[in-house]
KEGU-311254 format. One line per field, with one value per residue (C-alpha): residue number from 1; x, y, z. Coordinates in nm, 3 decimals, always signed. Example, Ala and Ser with C-alpha at 12.3 -4.5 7.8 and 13.67 -1.06 7.14 Angstrom:
! residues 2
resi: (1	2);
x: (+1.230	+1.367);
y: (-0.450	-0.106);
z: (+0.780	+0.714);
END
This chain:
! residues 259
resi: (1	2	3	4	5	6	7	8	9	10	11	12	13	14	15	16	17	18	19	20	21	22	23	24	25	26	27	28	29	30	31	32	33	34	35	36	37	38	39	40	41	42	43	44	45	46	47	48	49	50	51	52	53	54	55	56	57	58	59	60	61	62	63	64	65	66	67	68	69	70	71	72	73	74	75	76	77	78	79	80	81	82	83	84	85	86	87	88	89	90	91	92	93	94	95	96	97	98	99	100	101	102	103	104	105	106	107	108	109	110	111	112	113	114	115	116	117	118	119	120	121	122	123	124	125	126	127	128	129	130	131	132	133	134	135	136	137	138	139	140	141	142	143	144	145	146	147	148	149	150	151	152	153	154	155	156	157	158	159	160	161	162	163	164	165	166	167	168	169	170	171	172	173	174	175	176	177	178	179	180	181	182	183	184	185	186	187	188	189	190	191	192	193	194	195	196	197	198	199	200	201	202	203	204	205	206	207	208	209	210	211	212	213	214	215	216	217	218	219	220	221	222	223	224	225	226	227	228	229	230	231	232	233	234	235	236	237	238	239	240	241	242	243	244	245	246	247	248	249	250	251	252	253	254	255	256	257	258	259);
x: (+0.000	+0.128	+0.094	+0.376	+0.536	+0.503	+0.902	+0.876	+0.670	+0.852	+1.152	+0.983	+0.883	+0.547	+0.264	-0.098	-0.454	-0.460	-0.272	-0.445	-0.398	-0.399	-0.442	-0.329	-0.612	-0.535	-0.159	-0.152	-0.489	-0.507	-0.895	-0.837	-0.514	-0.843	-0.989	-0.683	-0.573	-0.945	-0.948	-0.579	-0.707	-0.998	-0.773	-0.518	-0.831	-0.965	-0.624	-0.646	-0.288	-0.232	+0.054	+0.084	+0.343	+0.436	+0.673	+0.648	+0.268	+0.194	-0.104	-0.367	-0.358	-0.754	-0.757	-0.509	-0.720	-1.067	-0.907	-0.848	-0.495	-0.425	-0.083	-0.016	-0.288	-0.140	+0.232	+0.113	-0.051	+0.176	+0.439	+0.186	+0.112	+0.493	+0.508	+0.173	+0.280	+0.644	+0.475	+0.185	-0.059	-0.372	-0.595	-0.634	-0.886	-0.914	-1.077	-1.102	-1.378	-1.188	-0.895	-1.132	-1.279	-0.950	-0.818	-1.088	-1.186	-0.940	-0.574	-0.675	-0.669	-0.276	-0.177	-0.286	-0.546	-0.700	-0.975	-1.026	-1.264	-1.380	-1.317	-1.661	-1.704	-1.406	-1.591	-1.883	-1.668	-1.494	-1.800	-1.997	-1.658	-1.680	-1.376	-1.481	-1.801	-1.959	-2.190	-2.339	-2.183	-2.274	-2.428	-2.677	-3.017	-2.876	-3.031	-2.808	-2.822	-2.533	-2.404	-2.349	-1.992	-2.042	-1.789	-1.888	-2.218	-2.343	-1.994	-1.968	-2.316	-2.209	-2.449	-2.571	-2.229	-2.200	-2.604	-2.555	-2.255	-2.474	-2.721	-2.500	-2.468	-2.773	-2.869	-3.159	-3.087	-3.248	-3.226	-3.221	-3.477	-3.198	-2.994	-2.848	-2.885	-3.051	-2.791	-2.588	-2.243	-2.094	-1.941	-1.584	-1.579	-1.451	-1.141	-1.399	-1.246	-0.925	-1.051	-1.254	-1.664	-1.799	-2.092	-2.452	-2.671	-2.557	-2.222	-2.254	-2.147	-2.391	-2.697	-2.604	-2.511	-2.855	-3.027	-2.791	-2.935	-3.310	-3.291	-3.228	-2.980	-2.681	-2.442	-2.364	-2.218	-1.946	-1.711	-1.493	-1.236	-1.311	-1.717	-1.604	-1.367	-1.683	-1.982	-1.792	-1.735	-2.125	-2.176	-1.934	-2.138	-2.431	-2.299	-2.423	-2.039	-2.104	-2.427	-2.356	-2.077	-1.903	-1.780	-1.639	-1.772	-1.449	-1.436	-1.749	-1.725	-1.352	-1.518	-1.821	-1.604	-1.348	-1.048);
y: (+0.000	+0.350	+0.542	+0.825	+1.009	+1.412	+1.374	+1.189	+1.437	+1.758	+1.561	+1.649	+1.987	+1.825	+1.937	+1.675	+1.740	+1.600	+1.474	+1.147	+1.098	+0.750	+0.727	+0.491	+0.202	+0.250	+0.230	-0.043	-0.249	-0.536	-0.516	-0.138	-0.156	-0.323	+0.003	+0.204	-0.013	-0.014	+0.398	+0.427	+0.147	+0.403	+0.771	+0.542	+0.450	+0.833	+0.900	+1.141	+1.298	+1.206	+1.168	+1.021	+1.142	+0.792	+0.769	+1.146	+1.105	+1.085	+0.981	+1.299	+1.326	+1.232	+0.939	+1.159	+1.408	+1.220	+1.064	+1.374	+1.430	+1.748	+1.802	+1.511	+1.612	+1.995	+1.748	+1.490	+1.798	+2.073	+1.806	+1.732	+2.072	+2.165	+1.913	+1.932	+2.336	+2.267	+2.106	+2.359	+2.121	+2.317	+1.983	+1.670	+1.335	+1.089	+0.736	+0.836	+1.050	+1.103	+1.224	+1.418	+1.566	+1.658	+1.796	+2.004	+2.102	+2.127	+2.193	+2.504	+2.672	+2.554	+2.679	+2.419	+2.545	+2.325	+2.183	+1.831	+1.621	+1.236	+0.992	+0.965	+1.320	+1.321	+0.995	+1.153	+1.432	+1.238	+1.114	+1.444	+1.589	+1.242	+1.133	+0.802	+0.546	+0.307	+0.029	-0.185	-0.530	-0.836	-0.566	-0.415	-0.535	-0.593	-0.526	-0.314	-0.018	+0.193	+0.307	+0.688	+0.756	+0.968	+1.181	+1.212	+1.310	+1.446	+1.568	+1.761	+1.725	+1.478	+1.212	+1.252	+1.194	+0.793	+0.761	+0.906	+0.661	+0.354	+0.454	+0.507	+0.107	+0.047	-0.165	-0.150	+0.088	+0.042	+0.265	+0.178	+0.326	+0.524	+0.689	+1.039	+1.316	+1.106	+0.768	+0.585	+0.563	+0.204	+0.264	+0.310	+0.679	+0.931	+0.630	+0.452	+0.158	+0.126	+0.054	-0.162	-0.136	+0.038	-0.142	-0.156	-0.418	-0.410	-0.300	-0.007	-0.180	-0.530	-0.276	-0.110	-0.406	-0.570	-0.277	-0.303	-0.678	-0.612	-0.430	-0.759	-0.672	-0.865	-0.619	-0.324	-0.038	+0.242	+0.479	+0.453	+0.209	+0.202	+0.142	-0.181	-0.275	-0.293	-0.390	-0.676	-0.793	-0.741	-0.958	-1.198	-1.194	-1.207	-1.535	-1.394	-1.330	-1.602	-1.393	-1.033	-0.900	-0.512	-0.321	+0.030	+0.207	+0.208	-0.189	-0.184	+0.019	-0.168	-0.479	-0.446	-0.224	-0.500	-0.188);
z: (+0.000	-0.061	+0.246	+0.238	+0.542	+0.612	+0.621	+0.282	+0.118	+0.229	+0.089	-0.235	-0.177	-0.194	+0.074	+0.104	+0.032	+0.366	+0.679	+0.788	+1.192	+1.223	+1.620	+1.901	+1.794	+1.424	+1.488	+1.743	+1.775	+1.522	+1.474	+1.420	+1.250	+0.941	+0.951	+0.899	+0.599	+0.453	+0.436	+0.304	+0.020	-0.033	-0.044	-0.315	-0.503	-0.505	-0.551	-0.294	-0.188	+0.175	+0.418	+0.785	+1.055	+1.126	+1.357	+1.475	+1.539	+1.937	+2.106	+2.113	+2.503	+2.461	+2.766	+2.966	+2.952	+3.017	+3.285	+3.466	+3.403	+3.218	+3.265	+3.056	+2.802	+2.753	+2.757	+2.480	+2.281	+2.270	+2.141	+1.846	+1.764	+1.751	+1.456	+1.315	+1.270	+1.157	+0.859	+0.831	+0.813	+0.713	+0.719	+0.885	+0.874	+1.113	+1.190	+1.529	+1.670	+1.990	+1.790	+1.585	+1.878	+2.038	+1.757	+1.586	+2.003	+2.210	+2.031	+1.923	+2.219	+2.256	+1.928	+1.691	+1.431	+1.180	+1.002	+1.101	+0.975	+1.011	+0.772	+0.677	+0.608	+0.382	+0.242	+0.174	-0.030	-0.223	-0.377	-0.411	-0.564	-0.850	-0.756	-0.602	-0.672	-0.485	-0.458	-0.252	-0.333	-0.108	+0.161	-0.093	+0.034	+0.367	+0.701	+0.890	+1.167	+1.286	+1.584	+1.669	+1.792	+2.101	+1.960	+1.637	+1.691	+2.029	+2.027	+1.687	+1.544	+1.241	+1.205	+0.860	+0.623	+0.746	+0.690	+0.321	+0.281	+0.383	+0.192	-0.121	-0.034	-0.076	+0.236	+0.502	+0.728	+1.049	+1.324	+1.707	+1.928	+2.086	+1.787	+1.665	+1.949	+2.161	+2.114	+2.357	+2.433	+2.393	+2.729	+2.618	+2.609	+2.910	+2.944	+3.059	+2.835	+2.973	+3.364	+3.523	+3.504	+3.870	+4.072	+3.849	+3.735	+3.331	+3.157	+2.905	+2.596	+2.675	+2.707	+2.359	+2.184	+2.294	+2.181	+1.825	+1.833	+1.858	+1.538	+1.368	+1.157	+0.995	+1.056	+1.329	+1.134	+1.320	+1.221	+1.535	+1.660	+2.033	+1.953	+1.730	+2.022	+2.243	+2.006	+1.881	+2.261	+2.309	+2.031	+2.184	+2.480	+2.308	+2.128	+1.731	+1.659	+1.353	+1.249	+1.333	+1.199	+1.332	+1.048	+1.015	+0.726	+0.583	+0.600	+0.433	+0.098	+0.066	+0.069	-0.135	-0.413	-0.401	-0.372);
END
């Protein structure tokens, strides 16, 4: 796959369309690591010009900064900015509605100014603009419903641009009772994913997933790696994992365009 460096590109006295922040899950996490290497097969397809930072990228300071620790955040950002500047990177897109929301929200207030956007908005661009086409494939037909990223949309409002994709696709949507504006969080947000669940009768992401089921659709749609992370272990839970399946967006319109 052709994914070039910032450091590559300025090499060539060459600046991108657009900077794509990979993220700690789409850098690290297998089941995210998919995602990342679905939308990179999309931009080359679109022949979009991107660049990552690679190695020079750093976490966003998002679960520092959920968790309360904000020293670390400013830390973690200010070290970002200083290289996200140094390149003048005017725009970014991102898998990750936490690193969407932390970068559109919160850097500019340190210094870093820029329009960030989520991969599905840039998605939905591509193919207003003409420069990409899908179809539906093997999911055209399909029954599925999709999950609003807390940080995507009660967050920043966007909640139409992965609709419009899936519908591009062709498939059933079907929304749960509790969607958009008024949808619930999977239970990883806020850091909640990375300690242990407090006292209460029913864990976050089993009460979402359950509602996800009821809908009775094939597949739960997402456009963010930590609501896959814990739909797919609702599912699990759930025992469906051979008839539900969790797919990013991304995943989706790779597999049913064959990219």
């Amino acid at each position: 796959m052709n994914v070039p460096t910032m450091a590559e590109m300025m090499a060539q006295g060459k600046q991108p369309e657009v900077l794509f922040w990979v993220g700690c899950a789409g850098s690290y996490d297998d089941r995210a690591k998919k995602i990342t290497k679905a939308f990179v097969k999309i931009l080359n397809n679109a022949k979009v010009e991107f660049a990552v930072l690679g190695t020079e990228e750093s976490c966003s300071g998002d679960p520092a900064k959920r968790s309360g620790n904000e020293f670390l955040f400013q830390m973690q950002a200010m070290t970002n900015i200083e290289i996200l500047n140094a390149y003048e990177i005017k725009k970014i897109v991102t898998a990750c509605p936490h690193c969407y929301n932390t970068l559109k929200n919160e850097y500019p207030e340190l210094g870093g100014k820029y329009e960030v956007i989520h991969h599905t908005e840039l998605l939905q661009s591509l193919i207003n603009d003409g420069r990409l086409k899908i179809e539906g494939g093997s999911f055209k037909g399909q029954r599925i419903t999709f999950h609003d990223p807390c940080y995507l949309g009660r967050a920043n409002d966007v909640y139409e641009a992965p609709r419009e994709l899936l519908e591009k696709m062709e498939v059933e949507l079907v929304e749960m009772n509790r969607c958009k504006s008024n949808g619930l969080c999977c239970g990883a947000g806020g850091a909640q994913m990375f300690k242990e669940a407090e006292k209460g009768t029913n864990e976050i992401f089993i009460e979402r997933t359950d509602e996800a089921l009821s809908t009775k659709s094939s597949i739960i749609a997402t456009g963010c790696p930590f609501c896959n992370t814990m739909i797919t272990d609702g599912v699990k839970n759930a025992n469906k994992e051979n008839e539900v399946q969790v797919l990013d967006i991304a995943e989706m319109i790779v597999s049913a365009n064959k990219l």
